[in-house]
C-alpha positions as CSV (number, residue, x, y, z in Angstrom):
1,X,0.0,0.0,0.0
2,X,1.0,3.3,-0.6
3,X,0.9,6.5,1.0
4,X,1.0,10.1,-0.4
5,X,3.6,12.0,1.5
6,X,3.3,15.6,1.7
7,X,6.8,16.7,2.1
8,X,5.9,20.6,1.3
9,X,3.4,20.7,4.1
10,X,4.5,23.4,7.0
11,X,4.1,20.3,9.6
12,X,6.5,18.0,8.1
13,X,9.2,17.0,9.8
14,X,10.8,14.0,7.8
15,X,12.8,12.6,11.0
16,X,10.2,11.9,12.9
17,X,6.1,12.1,12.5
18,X,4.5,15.6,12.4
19,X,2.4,17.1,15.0
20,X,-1.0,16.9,14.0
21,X,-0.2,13.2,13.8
22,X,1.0,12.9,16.7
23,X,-2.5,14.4,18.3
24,X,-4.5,12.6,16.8
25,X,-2.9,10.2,14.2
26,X,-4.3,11.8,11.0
27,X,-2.0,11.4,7.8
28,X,-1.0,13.6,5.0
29,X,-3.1,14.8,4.0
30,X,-4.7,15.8,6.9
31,X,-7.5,18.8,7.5
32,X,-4.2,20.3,9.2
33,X,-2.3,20.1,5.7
34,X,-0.6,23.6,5.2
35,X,1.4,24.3,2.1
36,X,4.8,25.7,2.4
37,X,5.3,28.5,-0.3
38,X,8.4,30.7,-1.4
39,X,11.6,29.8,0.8
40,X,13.5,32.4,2.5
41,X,16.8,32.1,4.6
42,X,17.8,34.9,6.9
43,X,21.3,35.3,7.9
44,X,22.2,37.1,11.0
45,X,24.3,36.0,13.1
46,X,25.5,39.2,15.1
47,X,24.8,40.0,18.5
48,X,21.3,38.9,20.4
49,X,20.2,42.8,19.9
50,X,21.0,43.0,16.8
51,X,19.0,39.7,15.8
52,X,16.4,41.0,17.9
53,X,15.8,44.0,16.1
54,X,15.7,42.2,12.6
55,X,12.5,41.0,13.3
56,X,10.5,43.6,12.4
57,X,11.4,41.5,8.7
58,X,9.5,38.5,9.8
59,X,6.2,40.5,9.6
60,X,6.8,42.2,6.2
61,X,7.3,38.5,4.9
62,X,4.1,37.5,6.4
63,X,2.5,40.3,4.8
64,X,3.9,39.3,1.4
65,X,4.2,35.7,1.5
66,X,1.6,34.4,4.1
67,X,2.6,30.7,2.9
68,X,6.9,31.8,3.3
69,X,8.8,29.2,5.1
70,X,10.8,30.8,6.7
71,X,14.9,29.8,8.1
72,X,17.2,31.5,10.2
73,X,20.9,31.4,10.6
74,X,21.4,32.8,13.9
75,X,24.0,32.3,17.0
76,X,20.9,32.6,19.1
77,X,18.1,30.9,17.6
78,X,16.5,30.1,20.9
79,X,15.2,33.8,20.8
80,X,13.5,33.5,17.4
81,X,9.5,33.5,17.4
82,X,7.4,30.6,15.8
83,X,7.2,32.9,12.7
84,X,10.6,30.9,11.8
85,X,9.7,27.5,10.2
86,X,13.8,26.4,10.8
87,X,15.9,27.9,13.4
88,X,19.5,27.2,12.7
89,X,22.7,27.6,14.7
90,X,25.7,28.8,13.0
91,X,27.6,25.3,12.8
92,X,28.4,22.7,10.3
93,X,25.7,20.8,10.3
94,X,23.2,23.6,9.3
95,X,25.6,25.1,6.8
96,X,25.4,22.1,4.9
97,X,21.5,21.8,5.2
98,X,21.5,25.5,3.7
99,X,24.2,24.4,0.5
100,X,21.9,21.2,0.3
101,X,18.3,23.6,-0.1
102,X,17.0,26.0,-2.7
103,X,15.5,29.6,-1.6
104,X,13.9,31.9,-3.5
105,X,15.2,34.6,-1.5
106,X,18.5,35.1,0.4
107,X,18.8,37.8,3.0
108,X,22.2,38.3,4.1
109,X,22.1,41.0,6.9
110,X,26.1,40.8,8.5
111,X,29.4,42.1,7.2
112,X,31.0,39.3,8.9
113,X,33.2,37.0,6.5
114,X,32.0,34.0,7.7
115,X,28.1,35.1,7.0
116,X,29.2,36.6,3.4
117,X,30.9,33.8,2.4
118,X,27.9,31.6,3.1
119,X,25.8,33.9,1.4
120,X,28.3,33.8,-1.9
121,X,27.5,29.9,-1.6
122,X,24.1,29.9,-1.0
123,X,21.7,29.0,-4.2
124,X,18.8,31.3,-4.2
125,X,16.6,33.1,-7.4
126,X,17.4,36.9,-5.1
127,X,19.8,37.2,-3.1
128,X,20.4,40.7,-0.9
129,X,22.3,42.4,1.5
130,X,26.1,41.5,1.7
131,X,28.4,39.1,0.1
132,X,32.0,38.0,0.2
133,X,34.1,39.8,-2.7
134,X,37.8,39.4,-2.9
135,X,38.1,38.2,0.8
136,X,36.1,41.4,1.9
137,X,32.7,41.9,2.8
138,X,31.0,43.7,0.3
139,X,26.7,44.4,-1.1
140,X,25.1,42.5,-3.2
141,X,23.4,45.2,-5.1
142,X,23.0,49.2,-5.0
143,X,20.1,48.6,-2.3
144,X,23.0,47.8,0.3
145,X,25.3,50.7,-0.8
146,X,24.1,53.1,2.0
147,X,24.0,50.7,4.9
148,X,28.0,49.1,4.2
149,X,28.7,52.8,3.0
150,X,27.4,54.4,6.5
151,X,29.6,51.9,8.2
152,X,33.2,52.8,6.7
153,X,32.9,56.6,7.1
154,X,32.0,58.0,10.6
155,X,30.8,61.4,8.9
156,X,28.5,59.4,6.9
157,X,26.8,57.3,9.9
158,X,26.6,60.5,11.6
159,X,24.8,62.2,8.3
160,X,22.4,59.4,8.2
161,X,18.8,59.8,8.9
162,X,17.4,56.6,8.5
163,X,16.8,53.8,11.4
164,X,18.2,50.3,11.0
165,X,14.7,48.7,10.4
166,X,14.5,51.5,7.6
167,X,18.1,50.4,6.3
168,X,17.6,46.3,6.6
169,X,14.0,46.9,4.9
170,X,16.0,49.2,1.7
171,X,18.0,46.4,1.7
172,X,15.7,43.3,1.3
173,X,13.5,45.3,-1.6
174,X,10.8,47.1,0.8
175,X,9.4,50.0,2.7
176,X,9.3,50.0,7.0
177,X,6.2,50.8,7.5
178,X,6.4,50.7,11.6
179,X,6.5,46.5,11.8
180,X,7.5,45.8,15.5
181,X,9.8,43.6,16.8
182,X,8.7,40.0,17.5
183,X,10.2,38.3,20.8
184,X,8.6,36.1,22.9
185,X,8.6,36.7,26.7
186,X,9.0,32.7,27.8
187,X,6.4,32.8,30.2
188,X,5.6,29.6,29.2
189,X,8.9,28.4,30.9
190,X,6.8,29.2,34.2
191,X,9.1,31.8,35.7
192,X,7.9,32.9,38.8
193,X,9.0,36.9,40.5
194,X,8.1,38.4,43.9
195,X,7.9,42.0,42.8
196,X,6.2,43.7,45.6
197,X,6.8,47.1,44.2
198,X,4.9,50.1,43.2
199,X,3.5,49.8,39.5
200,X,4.5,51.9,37.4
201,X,7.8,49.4,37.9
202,X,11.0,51.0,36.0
203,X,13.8,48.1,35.1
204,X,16.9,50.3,34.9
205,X,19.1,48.6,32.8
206,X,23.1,49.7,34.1
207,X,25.8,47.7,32.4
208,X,26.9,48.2,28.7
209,X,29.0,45.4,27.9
210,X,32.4,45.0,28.8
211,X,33.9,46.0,25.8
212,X,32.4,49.6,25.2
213,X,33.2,51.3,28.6
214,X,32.4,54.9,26.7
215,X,29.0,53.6,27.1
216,X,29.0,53.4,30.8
217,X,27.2,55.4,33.2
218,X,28.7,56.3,36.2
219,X,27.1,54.4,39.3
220,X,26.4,57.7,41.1
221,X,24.3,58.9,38.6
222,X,22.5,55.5,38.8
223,X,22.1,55.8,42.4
224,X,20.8,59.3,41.8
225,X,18.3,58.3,38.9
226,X,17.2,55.2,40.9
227,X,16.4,57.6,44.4
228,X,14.7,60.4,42.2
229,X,12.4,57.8,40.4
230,X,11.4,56.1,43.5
231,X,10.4,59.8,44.9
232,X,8.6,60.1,41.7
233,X,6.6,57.2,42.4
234,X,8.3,54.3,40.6
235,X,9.1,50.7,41.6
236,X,12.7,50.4,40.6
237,X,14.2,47.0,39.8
238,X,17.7,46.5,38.5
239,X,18.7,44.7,35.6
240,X,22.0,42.8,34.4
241,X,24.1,40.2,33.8
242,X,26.7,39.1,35.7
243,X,29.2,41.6,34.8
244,X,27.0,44.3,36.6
245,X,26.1,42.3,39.3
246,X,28.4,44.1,42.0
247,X,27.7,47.4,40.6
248,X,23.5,46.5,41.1
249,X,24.6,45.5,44.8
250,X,26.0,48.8,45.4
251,X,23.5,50.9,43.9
252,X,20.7,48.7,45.3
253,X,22.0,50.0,49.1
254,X,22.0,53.2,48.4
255,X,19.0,53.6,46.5
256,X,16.7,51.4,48.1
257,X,15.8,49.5,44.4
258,X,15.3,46.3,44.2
259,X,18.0,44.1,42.7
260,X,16.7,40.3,42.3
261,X,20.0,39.1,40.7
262,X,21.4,38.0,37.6
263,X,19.9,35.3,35.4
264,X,20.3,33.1,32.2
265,X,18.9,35.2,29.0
266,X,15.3,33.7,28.8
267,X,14.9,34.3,32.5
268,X,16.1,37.7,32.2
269,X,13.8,38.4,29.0
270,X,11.0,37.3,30.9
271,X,12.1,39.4,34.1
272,X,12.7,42.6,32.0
273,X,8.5,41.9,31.1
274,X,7.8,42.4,34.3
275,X,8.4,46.2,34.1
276,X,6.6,48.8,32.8
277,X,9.4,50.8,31.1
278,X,13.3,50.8,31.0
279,X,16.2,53.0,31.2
280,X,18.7,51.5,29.5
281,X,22.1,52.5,27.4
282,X,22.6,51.3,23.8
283,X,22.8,47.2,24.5
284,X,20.8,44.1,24.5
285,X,18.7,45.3,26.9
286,X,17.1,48.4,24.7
287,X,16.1,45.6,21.9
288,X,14.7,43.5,24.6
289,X,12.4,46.4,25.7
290,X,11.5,47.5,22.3
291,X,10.2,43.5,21.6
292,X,8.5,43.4,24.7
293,X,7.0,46.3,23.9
294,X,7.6,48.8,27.3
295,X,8.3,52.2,27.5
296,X,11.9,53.5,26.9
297,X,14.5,55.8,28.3
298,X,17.5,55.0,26.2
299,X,20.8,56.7,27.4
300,X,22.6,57.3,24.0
301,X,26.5,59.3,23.9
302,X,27.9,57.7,20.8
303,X,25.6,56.7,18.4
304,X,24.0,58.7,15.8
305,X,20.5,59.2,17.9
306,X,18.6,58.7,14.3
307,X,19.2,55.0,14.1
308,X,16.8,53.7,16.9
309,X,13.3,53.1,16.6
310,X,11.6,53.4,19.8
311,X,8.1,53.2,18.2
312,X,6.8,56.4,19.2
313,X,6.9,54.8,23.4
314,X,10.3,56.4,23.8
315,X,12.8,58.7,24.8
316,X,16.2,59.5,23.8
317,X,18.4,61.4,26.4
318,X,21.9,62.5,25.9
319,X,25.1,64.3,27.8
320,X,25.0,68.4,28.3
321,X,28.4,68.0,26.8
322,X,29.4,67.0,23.5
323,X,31.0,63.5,23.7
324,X,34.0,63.0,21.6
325,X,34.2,59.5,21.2
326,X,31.7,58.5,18.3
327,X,31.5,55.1,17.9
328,X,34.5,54.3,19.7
329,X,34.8,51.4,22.4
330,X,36.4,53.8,25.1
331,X,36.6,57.0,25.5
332,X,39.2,59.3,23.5
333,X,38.7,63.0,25.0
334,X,41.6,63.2,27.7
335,X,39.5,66.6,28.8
336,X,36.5,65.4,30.1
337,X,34.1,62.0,29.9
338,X,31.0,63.2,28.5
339,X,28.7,60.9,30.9
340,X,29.9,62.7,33.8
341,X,27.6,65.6,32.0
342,X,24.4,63.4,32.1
343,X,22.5,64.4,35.2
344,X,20.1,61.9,36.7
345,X,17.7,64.9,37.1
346,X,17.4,64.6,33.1
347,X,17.0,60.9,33.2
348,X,13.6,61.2,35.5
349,X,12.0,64.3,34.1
350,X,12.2,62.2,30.8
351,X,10.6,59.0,32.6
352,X,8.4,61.3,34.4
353,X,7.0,62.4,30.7
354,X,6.8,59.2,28.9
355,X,5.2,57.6,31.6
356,X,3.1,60.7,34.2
357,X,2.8,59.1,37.7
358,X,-0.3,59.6,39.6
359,X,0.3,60.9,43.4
360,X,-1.9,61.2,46.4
């Protein structure tokens, strides 16, 4: 006897049965049966912000292609929605699943060699963003001139007036028209929080990364943001990782916040849902907040201001004084750090705004 197998069904899992069989033992095909139309593969590898705030793309392919199937080449794909049909890890073994598969598009979103030389080897109809081109990264077409030119020069990044969902959209062929961020918050994974707090509950956000120290905000000011927005009539939880973890101590006993401790990311994504708005520098923790959808302080010194979207549910405060270390991992001006000139006064008036507080 044989059996019609519907290998382009969205369910189908080859190495082992699908789940609509597994419910309720149907076959293909089944009332459940789901065609699978044009393929796309997504690479973007980069850092778990920058991944995050790529998927405003998954809703313009939706939109386009409702039957897509959809993969993703990620180092995080445990962070992707279940908008992605395949979430791939950058290793071997998906590399050669992607050399082994036809797409129809190819969206190649990093300037990192590794990504651009997959994306040179990839077989696809289209194929945009960046490529590999003698040993350098390089676009694929005129529609990802501006974004790889705005990252060699940094008078033309500071020039720019476009955000990076407006850039990445150029790029694929299409126009941001204000698609959000998808990110799920993992309350499935049952996570449980005493947060005994006052609501509205600020999450400030106070590390950077240990690499870009120019981003850093001085712990006083912290302190001082953290006192002022508890007088204001916040709850005030602390956020980090590991690397902050001292730093939240301190500043959690001499503000009075609440600091809960550090946690793996899922945890932490699902913690950082639990507020109502966060104050945050440019890091992971901004894009976590802009997919989870909360109100936003973002602290910004060396980045053109022009390339976040906060969705209209934000605020971007900067340093009284010029900071002279544009895009630059540490600070350069011998004269004066430019965060020393960003009061914590400035930092609660703009929470105050975005988010009034009602008092008795």
């Amino acid at each position: 006897m044989t059996q019609k197998i519907s290998a382009d069904c969205r369910h189908f899992r080859a190495l082992a049965p699908c789940a609509p069989h597994k419910q309720s033992g149907v076959r293909c095909r089944c009332p459940q049966y789901e065609k699978t139309g044009r393929r796309y593969l997504i690479i973007k590898l980069g850092a778990i912000g920058d991944v995050i705030r790529t998927t405003p793309l998954l809703r313009k392919i939706k939109s386009v292609h409702p039957d897509a199937e959809i993969w993703w080449l990620t180092n995080t794909p445990e962070l992707l929605p279940d908008e992605v049909d395949r979430k791939l890890n950058f290793s071997l073994a998906s590399v050669l699943q992607i050399e082994e598969t036809r797409f129809d598009f190819v969206f190649s979103l990093d300037k990192d060699f590794e990504a651009c030389a997959l994306a040179n080897r990839v077989r696809a109809k289209v194929k945009r963003g960046f490529i590999l081109k003698g040993g350098k990264a390089a676009p694929a077409d005129k529609a990802a001139f501006h974004k790889y030119f705005t990252g060699l020069f940094d008078d033309a990044n500071k020039a720019n007036v476009k955000s990076y969902p407006q850039e990445i959209f150029e790029i694929c062929g299409w126009k941001f028209s204000g698609e959000k961020y998808l990110l799920p918050d993992f309350s499935q994974d049952g996570y449980e929080w005493d947060l005994k707090l006052l609501r509205p509950l600020a999450g400030l956000n106070t590390g950077c990364g240990g690499r870009w120290t120019s981003r850093l905000l001085p712990e006083q000011t912290w302190i001082d943001a953290a006192r002022g927005l508890r007088r204001a009539g916040f709850g005030v939880l602390l956020l980090g990782g590991e690397a902050e973890h001292k730093r939240n101590l301190l500043i959690a006993k001499e503000s009075g916040a609440l600091y809960p401790g550090y946690f793996p990311l899922r945890q932490f994504i699902n913690l950082v849902a639990q507020t109502d708005m966060v104050v945050t520098g440019v890091t992971m923790a901004l894009h976590i907040a802009a997919g989870l959808g909360k109100k936003i302080v973002l602290l910004n010194n060396i980045f053109n201001p022009r390339e976040f979207e906060l969705y209209g549910s934000g605020a971007i405060v900067e340093p009284d004084k010029e900071c002279r270390c544009y895009f630059s991992p540490k600070c350069k001006n011998s004269e004066y750090f430019c965060l020393d000139h960003l009061p914590a006064e400035k930092i609660v008036a703009a929470a105050r705004k975005l988010m009034p507080v009602k008092t008795a």
